[in-house]
N, CA, C and O of each residue as an XYZ file, in Angstrom:
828
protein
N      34.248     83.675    181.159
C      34.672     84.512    180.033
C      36.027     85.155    180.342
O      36.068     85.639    181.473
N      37.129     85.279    179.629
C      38.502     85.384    179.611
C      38.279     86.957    179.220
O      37.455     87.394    178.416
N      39.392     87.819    180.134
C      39.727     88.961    180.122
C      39.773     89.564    178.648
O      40.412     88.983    177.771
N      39.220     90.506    178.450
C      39.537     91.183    177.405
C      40.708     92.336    177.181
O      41.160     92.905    178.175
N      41.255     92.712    175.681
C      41.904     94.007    175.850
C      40.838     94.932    176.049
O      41.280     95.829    176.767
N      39.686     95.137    175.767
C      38.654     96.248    175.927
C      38.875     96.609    177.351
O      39.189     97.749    177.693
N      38.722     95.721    178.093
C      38.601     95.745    179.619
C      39.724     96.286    180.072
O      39.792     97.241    180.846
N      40.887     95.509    179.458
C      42.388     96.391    180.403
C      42.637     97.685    180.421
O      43.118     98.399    181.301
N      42.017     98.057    178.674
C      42.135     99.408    178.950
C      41.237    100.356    179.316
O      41.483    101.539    179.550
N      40.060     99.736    179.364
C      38.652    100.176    180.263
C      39.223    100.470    181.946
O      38.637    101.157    182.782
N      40.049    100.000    182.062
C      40.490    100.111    183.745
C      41.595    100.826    183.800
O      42.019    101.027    184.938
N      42.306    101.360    182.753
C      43.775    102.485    182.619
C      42.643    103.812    182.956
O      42.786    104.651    183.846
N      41.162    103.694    181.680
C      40.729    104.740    182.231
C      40.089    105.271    183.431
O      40.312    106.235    184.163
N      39.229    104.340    183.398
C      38.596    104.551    185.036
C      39.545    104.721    186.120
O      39.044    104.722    187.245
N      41.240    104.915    186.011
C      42.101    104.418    187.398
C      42.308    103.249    188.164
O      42.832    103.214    189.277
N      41.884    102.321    187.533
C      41.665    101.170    188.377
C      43.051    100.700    188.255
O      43.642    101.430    187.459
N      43.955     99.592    188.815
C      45.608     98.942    189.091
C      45.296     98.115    188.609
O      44.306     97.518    189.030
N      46.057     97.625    187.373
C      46.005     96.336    186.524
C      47.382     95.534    187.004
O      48.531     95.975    187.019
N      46.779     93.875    187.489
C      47.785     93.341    187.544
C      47.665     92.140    186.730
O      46.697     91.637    186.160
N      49.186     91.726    186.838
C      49.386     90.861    185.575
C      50.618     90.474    186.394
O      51.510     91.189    186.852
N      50.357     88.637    186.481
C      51.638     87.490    186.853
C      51.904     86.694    185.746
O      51.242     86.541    184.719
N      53.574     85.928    186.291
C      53.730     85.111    185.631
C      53.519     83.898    185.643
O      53.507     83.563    186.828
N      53.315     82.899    184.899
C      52.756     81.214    184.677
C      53.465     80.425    184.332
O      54.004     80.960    183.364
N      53.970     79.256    184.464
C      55.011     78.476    183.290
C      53.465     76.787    183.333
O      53.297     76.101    182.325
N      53.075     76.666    183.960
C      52.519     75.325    184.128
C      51.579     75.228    184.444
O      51.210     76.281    184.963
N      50.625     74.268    184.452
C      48.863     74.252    184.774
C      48.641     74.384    186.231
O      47.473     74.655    186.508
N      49.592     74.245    187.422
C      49.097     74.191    188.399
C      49.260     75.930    188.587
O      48.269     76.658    188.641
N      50.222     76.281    188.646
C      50.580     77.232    189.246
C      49.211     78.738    188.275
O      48.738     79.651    188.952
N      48.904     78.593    186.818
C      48.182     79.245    186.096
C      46.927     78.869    186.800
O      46.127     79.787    186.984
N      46.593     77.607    187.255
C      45.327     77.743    188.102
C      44.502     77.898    189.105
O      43.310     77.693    189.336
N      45.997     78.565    189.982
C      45.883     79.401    191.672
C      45.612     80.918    190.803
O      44.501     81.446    190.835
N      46.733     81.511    190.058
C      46.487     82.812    189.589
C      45.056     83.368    189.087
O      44.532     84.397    189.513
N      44.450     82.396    187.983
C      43.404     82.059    187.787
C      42.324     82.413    188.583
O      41.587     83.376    188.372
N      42.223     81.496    189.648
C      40.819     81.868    190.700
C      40.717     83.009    191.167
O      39.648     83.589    191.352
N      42.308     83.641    191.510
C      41.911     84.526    192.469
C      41.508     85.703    191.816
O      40.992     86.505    192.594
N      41.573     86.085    190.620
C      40.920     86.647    189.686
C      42.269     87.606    189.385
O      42.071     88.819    189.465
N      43.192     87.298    189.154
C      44.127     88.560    187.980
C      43.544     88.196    186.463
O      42.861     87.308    185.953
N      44.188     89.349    186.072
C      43.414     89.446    184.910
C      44.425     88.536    183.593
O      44.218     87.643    182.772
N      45.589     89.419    184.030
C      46.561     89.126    182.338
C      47.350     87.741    183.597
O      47.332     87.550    184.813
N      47.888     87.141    182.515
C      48.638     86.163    183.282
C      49.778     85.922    181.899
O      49.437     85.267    180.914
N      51.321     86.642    182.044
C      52.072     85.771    181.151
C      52.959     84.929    181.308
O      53.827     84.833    182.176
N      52.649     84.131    180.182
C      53.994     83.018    180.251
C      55.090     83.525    179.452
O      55.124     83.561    178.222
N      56.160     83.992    180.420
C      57.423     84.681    180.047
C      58.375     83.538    179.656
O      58.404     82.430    180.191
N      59.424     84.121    178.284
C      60.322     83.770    177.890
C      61.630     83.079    179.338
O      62.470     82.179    179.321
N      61.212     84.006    180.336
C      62.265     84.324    181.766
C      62.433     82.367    182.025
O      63.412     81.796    182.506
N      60.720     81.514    181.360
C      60.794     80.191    182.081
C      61.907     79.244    181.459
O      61.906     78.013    181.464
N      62.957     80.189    180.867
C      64.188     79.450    179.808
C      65.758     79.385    181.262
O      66.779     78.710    181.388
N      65.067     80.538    182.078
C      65.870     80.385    183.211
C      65.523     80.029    184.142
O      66.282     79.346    184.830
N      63.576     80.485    184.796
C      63.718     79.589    186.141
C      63.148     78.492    185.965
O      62.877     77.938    187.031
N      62.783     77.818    184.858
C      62.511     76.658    184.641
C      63.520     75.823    184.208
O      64.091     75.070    184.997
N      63.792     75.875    183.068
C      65.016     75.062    182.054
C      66.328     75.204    182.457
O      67.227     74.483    182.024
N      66.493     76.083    183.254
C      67.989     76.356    183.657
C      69.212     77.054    182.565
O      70.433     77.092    182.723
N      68.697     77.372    181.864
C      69.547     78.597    180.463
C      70.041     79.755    181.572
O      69.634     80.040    182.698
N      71.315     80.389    180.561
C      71.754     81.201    181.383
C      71.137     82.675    181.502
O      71.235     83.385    182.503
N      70.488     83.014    180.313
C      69.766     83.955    179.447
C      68.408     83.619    179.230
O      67.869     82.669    179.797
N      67.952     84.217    178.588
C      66.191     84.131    178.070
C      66.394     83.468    176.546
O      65.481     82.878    175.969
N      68.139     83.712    175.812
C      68.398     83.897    174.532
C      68.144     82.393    174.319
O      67.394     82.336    173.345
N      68.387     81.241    174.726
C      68.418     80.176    174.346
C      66.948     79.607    174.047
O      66.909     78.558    173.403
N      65.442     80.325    174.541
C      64.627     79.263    174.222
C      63.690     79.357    172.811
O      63.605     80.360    172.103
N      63.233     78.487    172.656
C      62.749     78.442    171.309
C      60.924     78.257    171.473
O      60.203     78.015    172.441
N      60.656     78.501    170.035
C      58.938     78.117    169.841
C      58.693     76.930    170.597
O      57.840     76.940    171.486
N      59.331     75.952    170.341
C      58.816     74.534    170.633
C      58.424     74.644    172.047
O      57.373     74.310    172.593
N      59.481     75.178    172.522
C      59.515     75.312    174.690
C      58.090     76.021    175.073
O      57.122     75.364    175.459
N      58.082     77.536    174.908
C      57.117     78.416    174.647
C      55.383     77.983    174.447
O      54.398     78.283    175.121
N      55.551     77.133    173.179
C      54.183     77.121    173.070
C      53.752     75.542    173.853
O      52.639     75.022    173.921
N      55.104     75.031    174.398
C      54.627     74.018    175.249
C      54.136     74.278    177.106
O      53.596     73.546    177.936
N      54.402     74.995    177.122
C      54.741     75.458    178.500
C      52.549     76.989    178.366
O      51.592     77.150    179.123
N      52.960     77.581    176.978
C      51.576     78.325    176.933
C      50.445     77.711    177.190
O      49.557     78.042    177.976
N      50.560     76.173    176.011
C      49.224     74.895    176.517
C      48.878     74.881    177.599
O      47.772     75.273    177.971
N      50.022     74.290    178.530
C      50.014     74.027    179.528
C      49.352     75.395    180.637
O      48.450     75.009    181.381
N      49.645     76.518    180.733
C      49.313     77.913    180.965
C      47.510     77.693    180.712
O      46.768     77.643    181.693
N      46.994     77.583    179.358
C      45.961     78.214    178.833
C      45.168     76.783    179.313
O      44.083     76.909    178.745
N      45.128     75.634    179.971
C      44.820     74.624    180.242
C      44.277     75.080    181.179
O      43.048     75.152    181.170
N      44.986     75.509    182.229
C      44.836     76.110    183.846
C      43.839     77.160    184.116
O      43.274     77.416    185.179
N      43.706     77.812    182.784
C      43.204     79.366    183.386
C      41.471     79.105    182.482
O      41.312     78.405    181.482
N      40.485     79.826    183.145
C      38.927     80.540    182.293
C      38.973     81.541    182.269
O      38.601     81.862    181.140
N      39.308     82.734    183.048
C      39.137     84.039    183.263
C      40.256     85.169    182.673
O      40.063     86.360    182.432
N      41.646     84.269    182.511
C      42.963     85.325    182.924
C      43.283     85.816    180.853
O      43.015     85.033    179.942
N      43.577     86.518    180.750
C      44.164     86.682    179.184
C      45.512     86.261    179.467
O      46.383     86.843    180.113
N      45.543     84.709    178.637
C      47.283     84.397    178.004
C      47.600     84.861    177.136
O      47.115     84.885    176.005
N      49.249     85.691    177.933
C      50.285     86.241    176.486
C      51.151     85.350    176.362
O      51.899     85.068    177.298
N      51.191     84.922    175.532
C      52.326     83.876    175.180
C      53.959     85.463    174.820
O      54.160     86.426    174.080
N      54.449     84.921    175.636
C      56.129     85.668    175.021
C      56.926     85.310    173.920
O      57.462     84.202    173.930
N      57.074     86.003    173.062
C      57.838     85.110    171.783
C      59.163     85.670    172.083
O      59.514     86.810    172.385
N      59.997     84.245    171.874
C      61.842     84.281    171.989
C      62.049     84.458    170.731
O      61.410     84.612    169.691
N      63.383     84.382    171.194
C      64.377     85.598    170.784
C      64.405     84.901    168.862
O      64.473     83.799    168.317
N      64.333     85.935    168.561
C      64.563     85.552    166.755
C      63.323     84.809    166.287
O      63.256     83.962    165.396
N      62.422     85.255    167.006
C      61.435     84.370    166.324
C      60.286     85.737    165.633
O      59.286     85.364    165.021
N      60.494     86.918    165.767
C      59.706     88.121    165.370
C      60.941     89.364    164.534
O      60.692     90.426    163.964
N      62.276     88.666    164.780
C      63.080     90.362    164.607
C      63.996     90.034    163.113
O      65.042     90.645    162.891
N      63.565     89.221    162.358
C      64.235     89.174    160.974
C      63.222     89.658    160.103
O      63.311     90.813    159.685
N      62.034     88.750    159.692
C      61.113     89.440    158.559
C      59.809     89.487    159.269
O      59.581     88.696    160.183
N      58.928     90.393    158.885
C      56.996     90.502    158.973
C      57.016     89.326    159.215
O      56.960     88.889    160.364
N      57.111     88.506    158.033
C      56.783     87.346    157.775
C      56.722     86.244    158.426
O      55.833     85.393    158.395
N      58.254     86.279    159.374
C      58.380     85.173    160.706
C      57.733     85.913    161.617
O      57.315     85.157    162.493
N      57.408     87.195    161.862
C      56.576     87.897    162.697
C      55.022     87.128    162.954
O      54.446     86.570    163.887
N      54.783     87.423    161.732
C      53.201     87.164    161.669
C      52.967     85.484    161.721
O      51.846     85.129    162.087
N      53.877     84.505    161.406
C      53.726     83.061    161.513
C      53.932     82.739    162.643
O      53.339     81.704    162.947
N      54.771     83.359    163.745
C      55.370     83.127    164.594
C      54.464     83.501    165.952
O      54.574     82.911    167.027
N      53.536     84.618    165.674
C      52.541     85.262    166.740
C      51.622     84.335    166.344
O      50.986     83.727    167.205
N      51.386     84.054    164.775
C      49.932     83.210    165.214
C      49.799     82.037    165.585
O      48.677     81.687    165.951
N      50.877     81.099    165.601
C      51.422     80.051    166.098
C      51.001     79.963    167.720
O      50.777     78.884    168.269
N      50.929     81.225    168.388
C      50.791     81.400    169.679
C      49.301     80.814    169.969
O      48.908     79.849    170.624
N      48.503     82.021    169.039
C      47.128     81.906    169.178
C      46.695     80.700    168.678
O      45.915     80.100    169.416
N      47.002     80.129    167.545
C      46.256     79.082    166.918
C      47.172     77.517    167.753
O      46.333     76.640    167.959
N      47.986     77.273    168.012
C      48.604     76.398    168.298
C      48.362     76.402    169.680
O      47.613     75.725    170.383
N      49.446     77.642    170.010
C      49.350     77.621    172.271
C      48.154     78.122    173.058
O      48.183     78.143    174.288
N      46.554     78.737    171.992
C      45.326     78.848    172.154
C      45.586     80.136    173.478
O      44.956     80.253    174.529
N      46.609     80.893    173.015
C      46.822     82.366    173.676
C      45.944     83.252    173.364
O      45.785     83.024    172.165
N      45.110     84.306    173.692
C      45.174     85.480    173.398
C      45.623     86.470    173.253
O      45.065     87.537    172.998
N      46.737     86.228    173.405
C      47.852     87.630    173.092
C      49.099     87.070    172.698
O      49.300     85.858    172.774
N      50.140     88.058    172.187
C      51.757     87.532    172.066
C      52.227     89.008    172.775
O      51.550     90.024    172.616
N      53.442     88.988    173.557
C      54.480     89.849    173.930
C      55.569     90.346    173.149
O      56.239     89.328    172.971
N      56.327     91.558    172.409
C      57.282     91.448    171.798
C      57.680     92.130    172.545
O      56.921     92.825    173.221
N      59.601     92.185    172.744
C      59.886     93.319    173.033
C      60.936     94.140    171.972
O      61.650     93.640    171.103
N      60.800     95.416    172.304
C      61.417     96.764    171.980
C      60.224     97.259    171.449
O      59.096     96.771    171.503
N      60.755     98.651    170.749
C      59.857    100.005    170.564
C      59.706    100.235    168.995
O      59.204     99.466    168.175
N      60.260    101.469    168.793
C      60.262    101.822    166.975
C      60.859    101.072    166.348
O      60.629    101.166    165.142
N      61.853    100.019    166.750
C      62.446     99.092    166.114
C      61.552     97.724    165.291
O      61.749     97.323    164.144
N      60.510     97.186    166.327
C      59.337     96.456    165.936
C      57.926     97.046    165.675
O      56.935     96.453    165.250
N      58.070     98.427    166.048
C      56.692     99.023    165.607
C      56.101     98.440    164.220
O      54.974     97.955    164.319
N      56.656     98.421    163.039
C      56.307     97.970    162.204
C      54.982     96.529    161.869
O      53.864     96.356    161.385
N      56.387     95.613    162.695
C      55.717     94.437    163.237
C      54.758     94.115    164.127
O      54.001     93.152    164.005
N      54.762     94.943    165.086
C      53.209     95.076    165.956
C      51.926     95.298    165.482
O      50.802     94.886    165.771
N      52.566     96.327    164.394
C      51.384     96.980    163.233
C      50.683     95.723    162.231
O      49.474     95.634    162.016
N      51.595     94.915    161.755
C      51.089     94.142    160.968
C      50.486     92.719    161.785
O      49.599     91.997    161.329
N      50.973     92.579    162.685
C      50.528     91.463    164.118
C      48.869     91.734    164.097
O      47.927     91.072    163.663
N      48.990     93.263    164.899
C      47.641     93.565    165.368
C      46.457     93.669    164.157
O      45.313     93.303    164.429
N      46.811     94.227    162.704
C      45.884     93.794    161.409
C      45.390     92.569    161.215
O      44.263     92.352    160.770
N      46.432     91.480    161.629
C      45.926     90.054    161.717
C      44.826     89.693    162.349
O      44.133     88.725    162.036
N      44.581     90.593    163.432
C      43.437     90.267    164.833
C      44.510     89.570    166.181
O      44.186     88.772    167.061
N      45.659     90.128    165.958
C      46.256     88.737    166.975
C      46.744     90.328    168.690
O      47.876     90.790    168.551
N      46.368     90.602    169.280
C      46.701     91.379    170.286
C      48.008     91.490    170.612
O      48.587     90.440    170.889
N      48.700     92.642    170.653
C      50.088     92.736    170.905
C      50.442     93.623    172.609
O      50.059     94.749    172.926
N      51.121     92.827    173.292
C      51.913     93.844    174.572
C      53.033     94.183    174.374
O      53.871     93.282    174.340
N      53.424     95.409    174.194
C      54.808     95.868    173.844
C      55.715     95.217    175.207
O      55.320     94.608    176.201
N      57.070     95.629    174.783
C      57.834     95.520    176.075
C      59.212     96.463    176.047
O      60.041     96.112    175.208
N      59.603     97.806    177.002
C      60.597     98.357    176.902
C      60.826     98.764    177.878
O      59.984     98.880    178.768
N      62.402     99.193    178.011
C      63.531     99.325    178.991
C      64.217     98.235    179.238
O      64.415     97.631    178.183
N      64.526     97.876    179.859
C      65.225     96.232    179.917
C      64.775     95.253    179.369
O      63.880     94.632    179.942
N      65.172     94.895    178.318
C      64.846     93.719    177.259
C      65.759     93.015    177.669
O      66.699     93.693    178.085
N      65.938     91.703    177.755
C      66.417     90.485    178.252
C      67.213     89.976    177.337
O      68.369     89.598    177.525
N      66.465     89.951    176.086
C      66.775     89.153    175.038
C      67.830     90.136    173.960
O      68.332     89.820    172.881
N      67.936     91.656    174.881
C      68.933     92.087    174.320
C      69.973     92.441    174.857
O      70.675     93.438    174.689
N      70.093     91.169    175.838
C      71.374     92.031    177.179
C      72.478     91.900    176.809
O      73.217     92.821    177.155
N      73.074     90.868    176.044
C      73.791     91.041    175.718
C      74.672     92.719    174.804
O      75.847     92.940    174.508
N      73.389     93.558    174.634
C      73.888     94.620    173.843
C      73.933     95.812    175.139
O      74.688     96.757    175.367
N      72.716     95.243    175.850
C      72.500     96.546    176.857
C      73.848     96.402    178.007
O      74.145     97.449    178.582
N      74.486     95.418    178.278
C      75.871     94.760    179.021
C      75.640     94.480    180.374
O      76.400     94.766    181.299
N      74.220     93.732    180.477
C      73.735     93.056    181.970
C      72.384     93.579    181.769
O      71.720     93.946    180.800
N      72.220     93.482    183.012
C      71.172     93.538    183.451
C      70.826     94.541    184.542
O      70.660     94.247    185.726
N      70.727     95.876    183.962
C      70.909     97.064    184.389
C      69.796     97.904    184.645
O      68.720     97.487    184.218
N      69.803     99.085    185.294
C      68.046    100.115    185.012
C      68.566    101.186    184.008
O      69.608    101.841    183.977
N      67.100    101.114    182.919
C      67.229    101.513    181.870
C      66.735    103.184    181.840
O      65.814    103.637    182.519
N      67.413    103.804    181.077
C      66.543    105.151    181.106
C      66.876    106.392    181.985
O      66.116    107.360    181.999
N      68.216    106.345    182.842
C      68.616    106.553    183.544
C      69.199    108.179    182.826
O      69.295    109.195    183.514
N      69.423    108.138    181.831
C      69.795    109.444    181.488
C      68.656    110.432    180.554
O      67.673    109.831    180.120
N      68.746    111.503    180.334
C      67.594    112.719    179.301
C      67.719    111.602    178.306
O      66.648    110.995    178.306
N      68.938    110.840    177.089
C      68.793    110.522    176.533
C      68.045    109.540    176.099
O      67.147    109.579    175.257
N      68.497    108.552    176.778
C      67.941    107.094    177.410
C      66.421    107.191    177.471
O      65.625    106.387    176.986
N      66.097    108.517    178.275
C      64.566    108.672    178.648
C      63.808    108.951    177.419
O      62.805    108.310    177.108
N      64.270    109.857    176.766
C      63.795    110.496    175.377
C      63.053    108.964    174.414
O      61.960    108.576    174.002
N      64.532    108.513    174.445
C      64.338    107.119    173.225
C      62.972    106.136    174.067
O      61.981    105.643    173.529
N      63.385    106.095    175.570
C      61.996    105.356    175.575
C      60.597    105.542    175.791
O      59.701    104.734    176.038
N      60.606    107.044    175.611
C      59.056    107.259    175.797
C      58.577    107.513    174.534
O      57.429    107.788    174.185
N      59.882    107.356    173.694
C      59.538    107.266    172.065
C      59.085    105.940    171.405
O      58.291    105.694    170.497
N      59.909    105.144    172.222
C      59.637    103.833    172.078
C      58.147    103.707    172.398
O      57.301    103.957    171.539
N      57.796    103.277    173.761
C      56.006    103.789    173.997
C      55.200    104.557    173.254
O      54.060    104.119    173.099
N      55.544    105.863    172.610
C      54.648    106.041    171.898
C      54.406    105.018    170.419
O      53.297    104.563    170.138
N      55.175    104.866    169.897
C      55.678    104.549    168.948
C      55.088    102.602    168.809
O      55.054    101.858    167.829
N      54.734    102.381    170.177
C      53.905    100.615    170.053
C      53.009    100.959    170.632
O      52.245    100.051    170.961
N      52.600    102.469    171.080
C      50.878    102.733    170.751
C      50.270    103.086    169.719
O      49.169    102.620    169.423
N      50.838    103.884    169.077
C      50.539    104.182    167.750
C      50.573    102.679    166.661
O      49.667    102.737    165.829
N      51.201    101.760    166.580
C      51.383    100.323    166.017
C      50.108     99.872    166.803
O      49.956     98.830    166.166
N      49.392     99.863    167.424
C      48.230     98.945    167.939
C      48.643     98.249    169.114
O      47.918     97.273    169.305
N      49.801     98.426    170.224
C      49.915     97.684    170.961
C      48.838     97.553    172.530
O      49.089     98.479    173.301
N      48.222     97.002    172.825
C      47.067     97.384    173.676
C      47.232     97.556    175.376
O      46.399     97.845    176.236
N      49.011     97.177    175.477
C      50.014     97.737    176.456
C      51.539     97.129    176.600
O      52.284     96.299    176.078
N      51.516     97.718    177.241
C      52.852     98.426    177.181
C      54.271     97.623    178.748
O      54.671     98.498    179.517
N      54.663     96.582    178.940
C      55.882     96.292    179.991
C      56.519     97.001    179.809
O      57.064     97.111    178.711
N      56.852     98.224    181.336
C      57.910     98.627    181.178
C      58.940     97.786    182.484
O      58.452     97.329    183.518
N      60.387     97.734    182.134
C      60.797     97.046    182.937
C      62.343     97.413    183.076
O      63.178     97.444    182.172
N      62.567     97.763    184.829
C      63.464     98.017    185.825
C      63.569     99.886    185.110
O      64.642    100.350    184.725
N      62.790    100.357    185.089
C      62.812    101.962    184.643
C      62.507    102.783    186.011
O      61.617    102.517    186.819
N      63.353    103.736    186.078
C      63.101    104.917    187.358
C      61.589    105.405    187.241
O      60.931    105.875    186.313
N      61.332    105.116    188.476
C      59.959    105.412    188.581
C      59.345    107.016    188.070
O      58.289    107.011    187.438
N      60.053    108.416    188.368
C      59.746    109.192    187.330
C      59.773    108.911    185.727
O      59.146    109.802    185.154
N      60.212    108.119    184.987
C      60.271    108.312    183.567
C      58.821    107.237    183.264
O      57.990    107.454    182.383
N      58.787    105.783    184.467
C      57.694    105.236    184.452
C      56.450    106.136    184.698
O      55.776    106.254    183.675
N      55.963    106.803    185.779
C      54.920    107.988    185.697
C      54.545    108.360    184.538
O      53.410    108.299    184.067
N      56.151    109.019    183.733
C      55.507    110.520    182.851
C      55.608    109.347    181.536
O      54.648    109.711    180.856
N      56.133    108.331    180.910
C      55.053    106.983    179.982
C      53.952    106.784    180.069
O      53.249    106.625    179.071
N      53.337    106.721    181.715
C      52.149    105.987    182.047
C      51.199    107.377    181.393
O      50.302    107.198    180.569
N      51.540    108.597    181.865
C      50.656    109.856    181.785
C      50.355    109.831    180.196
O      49.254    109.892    179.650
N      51.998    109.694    179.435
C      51.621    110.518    178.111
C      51.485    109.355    176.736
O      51.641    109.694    175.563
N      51.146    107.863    177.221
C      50.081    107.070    176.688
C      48.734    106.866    176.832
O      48.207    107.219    177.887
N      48.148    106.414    176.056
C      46.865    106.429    176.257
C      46.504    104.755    176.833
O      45.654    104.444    177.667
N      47.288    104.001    176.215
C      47.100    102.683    176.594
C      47.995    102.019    178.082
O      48.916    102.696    178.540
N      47.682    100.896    178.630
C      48.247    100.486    180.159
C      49.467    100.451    180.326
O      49.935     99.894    179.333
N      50.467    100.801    181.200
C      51.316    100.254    181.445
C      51.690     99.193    182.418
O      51.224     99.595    183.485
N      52.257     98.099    182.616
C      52.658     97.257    183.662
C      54.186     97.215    183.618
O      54.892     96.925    182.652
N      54.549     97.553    184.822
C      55.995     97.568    185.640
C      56.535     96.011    185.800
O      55.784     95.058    186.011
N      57.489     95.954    185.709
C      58.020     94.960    185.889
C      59.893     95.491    186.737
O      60.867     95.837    186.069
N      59.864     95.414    187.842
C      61.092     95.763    188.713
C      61.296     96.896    188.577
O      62.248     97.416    189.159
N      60.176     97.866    187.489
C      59.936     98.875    187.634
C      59.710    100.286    189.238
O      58.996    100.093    190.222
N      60.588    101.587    188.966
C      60.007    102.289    190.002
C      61.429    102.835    190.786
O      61.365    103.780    191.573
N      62.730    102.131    190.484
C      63.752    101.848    190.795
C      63.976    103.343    191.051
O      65.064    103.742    191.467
């Protein structure tokens, strides 16, 4: 029986350390698999250490939900998030909601990943009405580096900090059932983790 969201956040409360790796292919999803992690995603990131792109910006559905199969082939136990690239959730609901369920019904995921905060809240909101499970993702978004100007740690100032624990609240309140934060100073990561109710997972987080 495959991980539930009940469970992940059954273990934010009890204190328990939720971990969660990444997958691109059946072998490697079916070492993660045994040893019992729970979440296992297949990140957009496999547009660089797989495909060789310079960015995350170049990959598409087709790549994604080929590479998720392959993921959800490997695993019984782990919850697959399929990651949705870039432009495939941030124009209308509409490519939102075709585009997440594509994950589930096509790449046989249990979850999709978006990232940013109040910007897609909307869209998380109408995702998660579907029945389809959403993991937020904020502080270093990939797929927006080009705006953020590299690949930097996020949050670094009162301001910076403000917007992203607004962001977090803001894809808990939308239904998101957790939360990537990623390359954020480990105080602003803490006081997110404290003043959500739902999980957080670090990613180069702690900095």
């Amino acid at each position: 029986m495959r991980t539930t969201i009940n469970q992940i956040k059954d273990m934010k409360q009890k204190g328990e350390k939720i971990t969660m790796l990444t997958a691109y292919d059946y072998s490697t999803a079916k070492l993660v698999d045994e040893v019992g992690i729970p979440l296992i995603l297949v990140g957009d990131s496999l547009g660089m250490v797989v495909l060789g792109y310079e960015s995350t910006i170049p990959v598409t559905m087709e790549e994604m939900l080929h590479h998720t199969k392959a993921v959800v082939r490997g695993t019984k136990q782990a919850m697959v998030i399929g990651d949705m690239p870039f432009m495939t959730y941030h124009v209308t609901i509409s490519d939102a909601l075709h585009n997440a369920a594509r994950f589930i019904q096509e790449g046989g995921a249990q979850a999709v990943k978006l990232e940013g905060g109040v910007t897609v809240a909307e869209k998380v909101s109408r995702i998660v009405e579907c029945g389809i499970p959403v993991m937020g993702h904020i502080g270093l978004t990939p797929q927006s580096i080009h705006q953020l100007g590299g690949f930097k740690v996020q949050g670094k100032t009162p301001e910076a900090a403000a917007r992203l624990l607004e962001d977090a609240r803001a894809l808990e309140e939308a239904g998101a059932f957790a939360i990537v934060l990623e390359t954020v100073p480990a105080p602003l990561a803490t006081l997110i983790t404290q003043k959500v109710s739902i999980p957080t997972i670090g990613i180069g987080a702690g900095i």
